[in-house]
ZAFI-792103 format. One record per residue (C-alpha): x, y, z; residue number from 1; residue in three letters. Coordinates in nm, 4 decimals. Example, Ala and Ser with C-alpha at 12.3 -4.5 7.8 and 13.67 -1.06 7.14 Angstrom:
// ZAFI-792103
PT, u, v, w, num, residu
PT, 1.2300, -0.4500, 0.7800, 1, ALA
PT, 1.3670, -0.1060, 0.7140, 2, SER
This chain:
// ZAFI-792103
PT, u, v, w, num, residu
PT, -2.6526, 5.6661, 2.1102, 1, UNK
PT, -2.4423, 5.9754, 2.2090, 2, UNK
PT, -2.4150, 5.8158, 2.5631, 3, UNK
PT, -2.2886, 5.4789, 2.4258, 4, UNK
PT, -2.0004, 5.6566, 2.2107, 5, UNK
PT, -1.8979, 5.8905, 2.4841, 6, UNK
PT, -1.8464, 5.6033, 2.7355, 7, UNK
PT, -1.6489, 5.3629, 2.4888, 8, UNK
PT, -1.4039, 5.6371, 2.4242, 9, UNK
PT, -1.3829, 5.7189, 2.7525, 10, UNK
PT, -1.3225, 5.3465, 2.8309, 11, UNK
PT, -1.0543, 5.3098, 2.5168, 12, UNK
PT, -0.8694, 5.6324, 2.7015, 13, UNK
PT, -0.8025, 5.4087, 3.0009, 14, UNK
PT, -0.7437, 5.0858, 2.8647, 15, UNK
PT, -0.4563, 5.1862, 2.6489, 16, UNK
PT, -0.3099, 5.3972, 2.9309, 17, UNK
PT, -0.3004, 5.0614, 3.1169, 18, UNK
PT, -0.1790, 4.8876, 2.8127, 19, UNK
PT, 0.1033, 5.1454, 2.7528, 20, UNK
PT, 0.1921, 5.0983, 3.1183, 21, UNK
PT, 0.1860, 4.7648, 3.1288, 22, UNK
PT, -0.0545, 4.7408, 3.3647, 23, UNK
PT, -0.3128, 4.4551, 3.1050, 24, UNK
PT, -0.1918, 4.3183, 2.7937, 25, UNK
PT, -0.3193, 4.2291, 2.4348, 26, UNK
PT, -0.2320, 3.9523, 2.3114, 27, UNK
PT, -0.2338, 3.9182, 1.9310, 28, UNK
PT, -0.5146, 3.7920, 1.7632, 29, UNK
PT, -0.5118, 3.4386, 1.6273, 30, UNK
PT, -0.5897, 3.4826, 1.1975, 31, UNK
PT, -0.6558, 3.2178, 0.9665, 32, UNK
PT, -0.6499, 3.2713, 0.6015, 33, UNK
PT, -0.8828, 3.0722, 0.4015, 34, UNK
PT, -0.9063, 3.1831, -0.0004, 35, UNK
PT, -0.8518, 3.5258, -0.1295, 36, UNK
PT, -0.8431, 3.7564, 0.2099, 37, UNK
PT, -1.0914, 3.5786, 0.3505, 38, UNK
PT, -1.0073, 3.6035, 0.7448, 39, UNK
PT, -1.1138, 3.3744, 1.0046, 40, UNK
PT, -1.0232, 3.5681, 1.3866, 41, UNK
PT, -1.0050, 3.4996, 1.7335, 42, UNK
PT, -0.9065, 3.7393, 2.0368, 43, UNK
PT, -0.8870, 3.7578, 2.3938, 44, UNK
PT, -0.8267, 4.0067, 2.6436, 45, UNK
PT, -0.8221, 4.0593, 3.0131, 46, UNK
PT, -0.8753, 4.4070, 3.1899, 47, UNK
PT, -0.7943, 4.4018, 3.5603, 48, UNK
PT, -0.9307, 4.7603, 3.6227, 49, UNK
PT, -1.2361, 4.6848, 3.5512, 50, UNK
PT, -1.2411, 4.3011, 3.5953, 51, UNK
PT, -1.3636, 4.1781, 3.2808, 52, UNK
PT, -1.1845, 4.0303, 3.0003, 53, UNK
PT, -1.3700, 3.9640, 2.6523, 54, UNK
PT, -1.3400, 3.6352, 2.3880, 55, UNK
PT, -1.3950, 3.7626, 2.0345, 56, UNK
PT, -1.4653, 3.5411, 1.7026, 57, UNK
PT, -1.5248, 3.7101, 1.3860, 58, UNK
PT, -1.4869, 3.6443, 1.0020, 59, UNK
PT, -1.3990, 3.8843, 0.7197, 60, UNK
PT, -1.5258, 3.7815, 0.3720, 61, UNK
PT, -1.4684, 4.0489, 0.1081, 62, UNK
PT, -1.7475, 3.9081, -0.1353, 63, UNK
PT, -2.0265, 3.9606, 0.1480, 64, UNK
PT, -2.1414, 4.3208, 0.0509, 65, UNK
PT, -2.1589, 4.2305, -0.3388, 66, UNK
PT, -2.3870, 4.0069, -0.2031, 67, UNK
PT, -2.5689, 4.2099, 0.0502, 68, UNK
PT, -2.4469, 4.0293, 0.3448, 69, UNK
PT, -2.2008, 4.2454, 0.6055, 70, UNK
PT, -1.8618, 4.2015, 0.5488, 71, UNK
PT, -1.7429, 4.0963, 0.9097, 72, UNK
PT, -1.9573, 3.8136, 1.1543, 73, UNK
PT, -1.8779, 3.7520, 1.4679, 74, UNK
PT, -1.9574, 3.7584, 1.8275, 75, UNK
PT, -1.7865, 3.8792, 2.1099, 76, UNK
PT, -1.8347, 3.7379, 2.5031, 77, UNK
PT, -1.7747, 3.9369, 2.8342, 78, UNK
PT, -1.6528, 3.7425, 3.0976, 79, UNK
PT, -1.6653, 3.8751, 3.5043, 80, UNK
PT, -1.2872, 3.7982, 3.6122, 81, UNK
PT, -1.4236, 3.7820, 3.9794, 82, UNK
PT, -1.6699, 3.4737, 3.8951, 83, UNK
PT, -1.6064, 3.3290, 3.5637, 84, UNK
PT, -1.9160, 3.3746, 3.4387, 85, UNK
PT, -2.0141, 3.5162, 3.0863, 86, UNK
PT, -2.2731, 3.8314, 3.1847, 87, UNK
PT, -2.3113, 3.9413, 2.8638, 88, UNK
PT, -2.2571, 3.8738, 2.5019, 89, UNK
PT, -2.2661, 4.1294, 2.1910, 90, UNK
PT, -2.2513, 4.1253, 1.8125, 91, UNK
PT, -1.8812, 4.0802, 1.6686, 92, UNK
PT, -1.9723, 4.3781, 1.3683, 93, UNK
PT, -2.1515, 4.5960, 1.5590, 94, UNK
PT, -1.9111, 4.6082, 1.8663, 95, UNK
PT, -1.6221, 4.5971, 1.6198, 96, UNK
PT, -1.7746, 4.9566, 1.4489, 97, UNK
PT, -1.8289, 5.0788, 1.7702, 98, UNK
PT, -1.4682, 5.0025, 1.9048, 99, UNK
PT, -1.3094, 5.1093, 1.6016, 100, UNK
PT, -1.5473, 5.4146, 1.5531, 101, UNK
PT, -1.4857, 5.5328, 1.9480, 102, UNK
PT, -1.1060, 5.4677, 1.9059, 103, UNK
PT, -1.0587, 5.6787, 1.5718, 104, UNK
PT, -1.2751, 5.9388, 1.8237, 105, UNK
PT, -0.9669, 5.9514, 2.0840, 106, UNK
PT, -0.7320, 5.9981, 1.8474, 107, UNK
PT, -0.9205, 6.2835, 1.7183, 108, UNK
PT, -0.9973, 6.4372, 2.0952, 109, UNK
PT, -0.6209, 6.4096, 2.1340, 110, UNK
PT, -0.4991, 6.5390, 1.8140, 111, UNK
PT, -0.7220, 6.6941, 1.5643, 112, UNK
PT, -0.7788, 7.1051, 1.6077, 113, UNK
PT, -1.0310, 7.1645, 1.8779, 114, UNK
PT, -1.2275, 7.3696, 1.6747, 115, UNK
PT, -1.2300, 7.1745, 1.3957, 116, UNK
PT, -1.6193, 7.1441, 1.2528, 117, UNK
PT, -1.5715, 6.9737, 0.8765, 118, UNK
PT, -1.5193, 6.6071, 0.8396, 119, UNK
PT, -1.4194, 6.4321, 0.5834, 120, UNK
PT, -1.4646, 6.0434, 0.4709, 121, UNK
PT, -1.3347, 5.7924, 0.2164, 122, UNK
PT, -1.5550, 5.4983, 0.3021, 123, UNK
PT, -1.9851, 5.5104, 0.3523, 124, UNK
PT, -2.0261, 5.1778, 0.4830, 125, UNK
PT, -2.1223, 5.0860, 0.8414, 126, UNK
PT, -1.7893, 5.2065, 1.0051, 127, UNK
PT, -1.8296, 5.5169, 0.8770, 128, UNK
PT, -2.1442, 5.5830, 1.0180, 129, UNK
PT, -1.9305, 5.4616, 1.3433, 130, UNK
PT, -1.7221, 5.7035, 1.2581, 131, UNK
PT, -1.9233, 6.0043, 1.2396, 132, UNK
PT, -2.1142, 5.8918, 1.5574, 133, UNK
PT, -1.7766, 5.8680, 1.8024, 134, UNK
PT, -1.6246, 6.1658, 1.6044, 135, UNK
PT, -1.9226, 6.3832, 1.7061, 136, UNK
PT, -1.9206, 6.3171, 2.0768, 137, UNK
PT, -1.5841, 6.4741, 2.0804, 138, UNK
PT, -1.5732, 6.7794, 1.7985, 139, UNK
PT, -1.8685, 7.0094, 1.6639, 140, UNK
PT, -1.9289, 6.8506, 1.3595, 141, UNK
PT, -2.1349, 7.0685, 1.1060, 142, UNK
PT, -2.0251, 6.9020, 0.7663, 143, UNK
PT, -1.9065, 6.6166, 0.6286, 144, UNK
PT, -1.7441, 6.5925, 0.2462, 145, UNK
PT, -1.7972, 6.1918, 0.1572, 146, UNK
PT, -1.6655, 5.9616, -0.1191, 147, UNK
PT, -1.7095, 5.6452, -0.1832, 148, UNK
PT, -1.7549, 5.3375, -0.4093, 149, UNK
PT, -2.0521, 5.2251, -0.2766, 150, UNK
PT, -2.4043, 5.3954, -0.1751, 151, UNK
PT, -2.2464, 5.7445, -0.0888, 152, UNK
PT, -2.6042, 5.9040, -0.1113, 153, UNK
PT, -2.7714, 5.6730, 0.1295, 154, UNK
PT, -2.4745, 5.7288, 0.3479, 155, UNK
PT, -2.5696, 6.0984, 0.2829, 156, UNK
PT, -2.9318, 6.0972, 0.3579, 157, UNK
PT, -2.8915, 5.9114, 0.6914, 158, UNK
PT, -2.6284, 6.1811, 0.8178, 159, UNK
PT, -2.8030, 6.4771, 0.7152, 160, UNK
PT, -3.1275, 6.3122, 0.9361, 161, UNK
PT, -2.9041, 6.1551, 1.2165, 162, UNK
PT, -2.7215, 6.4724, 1.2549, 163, UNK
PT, -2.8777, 6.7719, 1.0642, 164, UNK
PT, -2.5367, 6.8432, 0.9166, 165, UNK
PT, -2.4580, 6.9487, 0.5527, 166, UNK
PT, -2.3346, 6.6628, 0.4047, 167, UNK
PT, -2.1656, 6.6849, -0.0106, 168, UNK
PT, -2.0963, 6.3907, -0.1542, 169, UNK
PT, -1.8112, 6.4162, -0.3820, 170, UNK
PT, -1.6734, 6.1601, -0.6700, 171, UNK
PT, -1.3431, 6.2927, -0.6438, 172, UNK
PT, -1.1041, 6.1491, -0.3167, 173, UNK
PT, -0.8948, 6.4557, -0.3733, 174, UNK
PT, -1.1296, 6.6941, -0.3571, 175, UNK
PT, -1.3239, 6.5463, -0.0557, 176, UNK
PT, -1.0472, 6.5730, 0.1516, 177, UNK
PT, -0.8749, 6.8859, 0.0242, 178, UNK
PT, -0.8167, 7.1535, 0.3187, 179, UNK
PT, -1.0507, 6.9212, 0.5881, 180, UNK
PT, -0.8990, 6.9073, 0.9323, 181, UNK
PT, -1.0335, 6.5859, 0.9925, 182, UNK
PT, -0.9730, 6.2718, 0.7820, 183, UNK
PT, -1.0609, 5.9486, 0.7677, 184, UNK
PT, -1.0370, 5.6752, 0.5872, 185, UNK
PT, -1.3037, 5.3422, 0.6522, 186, UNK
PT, -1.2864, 5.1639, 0.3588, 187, UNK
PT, -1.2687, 4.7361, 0.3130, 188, UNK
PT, -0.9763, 4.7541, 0.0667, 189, UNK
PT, -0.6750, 4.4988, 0.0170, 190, UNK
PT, -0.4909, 4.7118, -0.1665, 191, UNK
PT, -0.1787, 4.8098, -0.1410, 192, UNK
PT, -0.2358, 5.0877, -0.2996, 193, UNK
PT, -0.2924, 5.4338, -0.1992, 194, UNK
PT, -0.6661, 5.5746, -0.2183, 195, UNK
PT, -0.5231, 5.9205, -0.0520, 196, UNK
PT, -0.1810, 6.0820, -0.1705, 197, UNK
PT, -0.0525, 6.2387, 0.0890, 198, UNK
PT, -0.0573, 6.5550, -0.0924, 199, UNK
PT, -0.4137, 6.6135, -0.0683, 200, UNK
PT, -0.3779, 6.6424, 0.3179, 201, UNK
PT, -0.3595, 6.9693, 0.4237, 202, UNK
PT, -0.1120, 7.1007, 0.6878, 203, UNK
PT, -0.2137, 7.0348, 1.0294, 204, UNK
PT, -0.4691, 6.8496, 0.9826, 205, UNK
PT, -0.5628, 6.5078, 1.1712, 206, UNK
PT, -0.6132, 6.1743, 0.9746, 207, UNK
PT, -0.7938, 5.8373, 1.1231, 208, UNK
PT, -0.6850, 5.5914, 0.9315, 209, UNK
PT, -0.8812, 5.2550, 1.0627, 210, UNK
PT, -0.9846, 5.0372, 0.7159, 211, UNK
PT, -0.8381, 4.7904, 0.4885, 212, UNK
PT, -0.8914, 4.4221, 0.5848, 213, UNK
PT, -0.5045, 4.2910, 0.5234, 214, UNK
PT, -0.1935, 4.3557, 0.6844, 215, UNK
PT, -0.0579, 4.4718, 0.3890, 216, UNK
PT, -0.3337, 4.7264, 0.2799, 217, UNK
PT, -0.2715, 5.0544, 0.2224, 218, UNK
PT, -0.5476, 5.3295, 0.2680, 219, UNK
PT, -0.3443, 5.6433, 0.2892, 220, UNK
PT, -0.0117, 5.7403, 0.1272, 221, UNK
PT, 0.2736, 5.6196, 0.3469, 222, UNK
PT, 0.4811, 5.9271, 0.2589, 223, UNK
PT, 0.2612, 6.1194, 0.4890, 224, UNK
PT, 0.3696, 5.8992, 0.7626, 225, UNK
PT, 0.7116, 5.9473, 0.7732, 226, UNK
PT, 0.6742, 6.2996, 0.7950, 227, UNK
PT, 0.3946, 6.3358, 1.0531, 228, UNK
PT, 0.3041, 6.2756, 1.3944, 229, UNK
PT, 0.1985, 5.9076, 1.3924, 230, UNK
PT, -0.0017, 5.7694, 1.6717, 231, UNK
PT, -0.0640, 5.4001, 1.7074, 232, UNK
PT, -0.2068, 5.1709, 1.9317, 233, UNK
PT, 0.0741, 4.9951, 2.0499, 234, UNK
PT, 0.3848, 5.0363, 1.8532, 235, UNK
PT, 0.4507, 4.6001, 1.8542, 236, UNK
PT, 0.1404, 4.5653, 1.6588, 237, UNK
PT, 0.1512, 4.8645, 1.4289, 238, UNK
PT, 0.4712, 4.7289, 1.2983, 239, UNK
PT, 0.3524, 4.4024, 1.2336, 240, UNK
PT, -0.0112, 4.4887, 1.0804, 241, UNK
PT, -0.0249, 4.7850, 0.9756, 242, UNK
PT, 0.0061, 4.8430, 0.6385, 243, UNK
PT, 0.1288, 5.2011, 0.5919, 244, UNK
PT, 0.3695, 5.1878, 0.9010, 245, UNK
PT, 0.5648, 4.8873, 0.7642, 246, UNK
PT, 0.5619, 5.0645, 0.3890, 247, UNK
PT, 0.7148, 5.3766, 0.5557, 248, UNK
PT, 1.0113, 5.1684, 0.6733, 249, UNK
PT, 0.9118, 5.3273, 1.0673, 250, UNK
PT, 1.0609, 5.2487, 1.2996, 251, UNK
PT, 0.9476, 5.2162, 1.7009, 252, UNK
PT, 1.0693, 5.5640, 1.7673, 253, UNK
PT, 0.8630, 5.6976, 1.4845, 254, UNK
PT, 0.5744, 5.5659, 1.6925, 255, UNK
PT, 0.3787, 5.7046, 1.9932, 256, UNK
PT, 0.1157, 5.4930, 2.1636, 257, UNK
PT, -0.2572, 5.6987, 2.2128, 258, UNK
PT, -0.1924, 5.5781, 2.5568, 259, UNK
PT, 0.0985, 5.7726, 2.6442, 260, UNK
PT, 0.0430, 6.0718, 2.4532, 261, UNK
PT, -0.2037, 6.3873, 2.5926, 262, UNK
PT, -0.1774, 6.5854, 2.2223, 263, UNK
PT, 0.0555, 6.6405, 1.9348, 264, UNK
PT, 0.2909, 6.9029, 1.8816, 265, UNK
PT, 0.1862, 7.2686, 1.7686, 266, UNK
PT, 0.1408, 7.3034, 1.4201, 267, UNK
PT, 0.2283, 6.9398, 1.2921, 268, UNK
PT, -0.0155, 6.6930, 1.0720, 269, UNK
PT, -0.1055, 6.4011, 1.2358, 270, UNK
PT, -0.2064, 6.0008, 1.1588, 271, UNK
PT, -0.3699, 5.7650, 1.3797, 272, UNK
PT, -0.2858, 5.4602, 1.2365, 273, UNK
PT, -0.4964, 5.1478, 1.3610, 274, UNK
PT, -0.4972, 4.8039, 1.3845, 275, UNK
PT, -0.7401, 4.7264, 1.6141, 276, UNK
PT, -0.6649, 4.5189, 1.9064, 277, UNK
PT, -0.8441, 4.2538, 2.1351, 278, UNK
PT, -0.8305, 4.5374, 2.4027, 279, UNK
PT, -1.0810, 4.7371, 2.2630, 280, UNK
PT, -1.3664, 4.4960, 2.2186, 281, UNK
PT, -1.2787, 4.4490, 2.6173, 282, UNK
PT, -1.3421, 4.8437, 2.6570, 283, UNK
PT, -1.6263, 4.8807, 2.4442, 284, UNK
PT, -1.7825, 4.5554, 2.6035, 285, UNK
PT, -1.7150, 4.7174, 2.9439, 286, UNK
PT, -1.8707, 5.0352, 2.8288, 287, UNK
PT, -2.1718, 4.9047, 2.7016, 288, UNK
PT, -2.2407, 4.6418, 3.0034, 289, UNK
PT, -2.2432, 4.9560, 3.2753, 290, UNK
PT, -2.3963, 5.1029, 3.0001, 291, UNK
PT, -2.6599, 4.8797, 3.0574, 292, UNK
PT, -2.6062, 4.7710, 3.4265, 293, UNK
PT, -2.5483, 5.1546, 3.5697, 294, UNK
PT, -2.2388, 5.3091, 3.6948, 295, UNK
């Protein structure tokens, strides 16, 4: 498991240098709205380095885990650029958990304090067990501080096994996040809302913020944004769907791509902000086919 996490971020690191450098593109995802935030979404990507390019379907239905069903479907094909052939084909959720868990993971090698051991999460669904999975390939983790909605004890139990970590769950957001120097927020809201004010944040710390299932939704408090380091994807599609960025009012200097950057400066608070791009399910693909295949 450790393996598979290590080698998707490692995977993510190059792809978005490429992407940053123009050398492979993204293209935006095609989204179809059908009722209340329900999501229907395609993607494709090509990545020359490594000669594979990915197809990507997947649906979002907010209703799915009040009716214990996931709340994303989809499936995602890897295509050899050399031949045309499909080699391999993976599960849209559980590639999209690993993509998104792995990328939060980079942001956090690149930014968070390096000896940062306490973790904490809003969110105790399947991304954030993503989440602590990627996050622990790149920092000692020895605690996590949890709240959530939904099943935070069952989130809980299977960390404290997985991991052997003190884990406290805690019904207050404030309080689970209060001097951590490692956030992250993985919930399925549509909110616009803030869960986290961006007072609760402590100085210097790092914050992944990677849930919310609408362009407009808002997981942590934009006012944090426009005073902290703010690391994106790729700046185009942070401004266009991601929630926070566009309440902030930031603008593309505000921005700097995890492609370009090697750290953040000395003593400043910092926000991944993602979106998720077709570019990662071509990475994590990648990663898990030689995963699979050998080097």
């Amino acid at each position: 498991m450790t393996e598979k996490y290590a080698r998707t971020v490692d995977a993510l690191a190059e792809a978005f240098a490429d992407l940053s450098a123009g050398r492979t593109l993204s293209p935006p995802r095609t989204v179809v709205e059908h009722g209340p935030h329900r999501q229907l979404l395609s993607g494709t990507a090509v990545w020359e380095r490594r000669g594979v390019a990915t197809v990507k379907i997947t649906t979002i239905t907010p209703e799915n885990p009040s009716r214990g069903l996931p709340l994303i479907h989809g499936v995602v094909v890897l295509v050899d650029l050399d031949t045309g052939r499909i080699v391999a084909q993976y599960d849209g959720a559980d590639l999209t958990a690993l993509r998104t868990g792995a990328t939060a993971a980079l942001a956090t090698r690149l930014c968070a304090p390096e000896d940062a051991t306490e973790l904490a999460l809003i969110g105790a669904g399947v991304q954030a067990r993503a989440v602590v999975e990627a996050i622990s390939t790149v920092r000692p983790i020895t605690t996590i501080r949890v709240h959530s909605r939904t099943r935070p004890e069952a989130f809980a139990g299977w960390a404290r096994e997985t991991f052997g970590c003190e884990v406290v769950v805690d019904d207050n957001a404030k309080n689970a996040v209060k001097d951590a120097p490692i956030v992250c927020t993985a919930t399925s809201t549509d909110s616009a809302t803030p869960l986290l004010d961006a007072s609760w944040i402590a100085e210097g710390a790092h914050v992944n913020v990677i849930g919310g299932t609408h362009e407009n939704a808002v997981e942590l408090d934009p006012a944090l944004l426009r005073k902290a380091f703010v690391v994106v994807e790729q700046k185009e599609a942070a401004l266009a769907d991601a929630g926070e960025v566009r309440a902030a009012n930031l603008t593309p200097a505000d921005l700097h791509e995890i492609g370009t950057i090697t750290g953040r400066p000395p003593g400043s608070t910092s926000v991944f902000r993602s979106v998720g791009m077709p570019i990662e399910d071509t990475a994590a693909a990648a990663a898990l086919f030689s995963l699979d295949t050998g080097p």
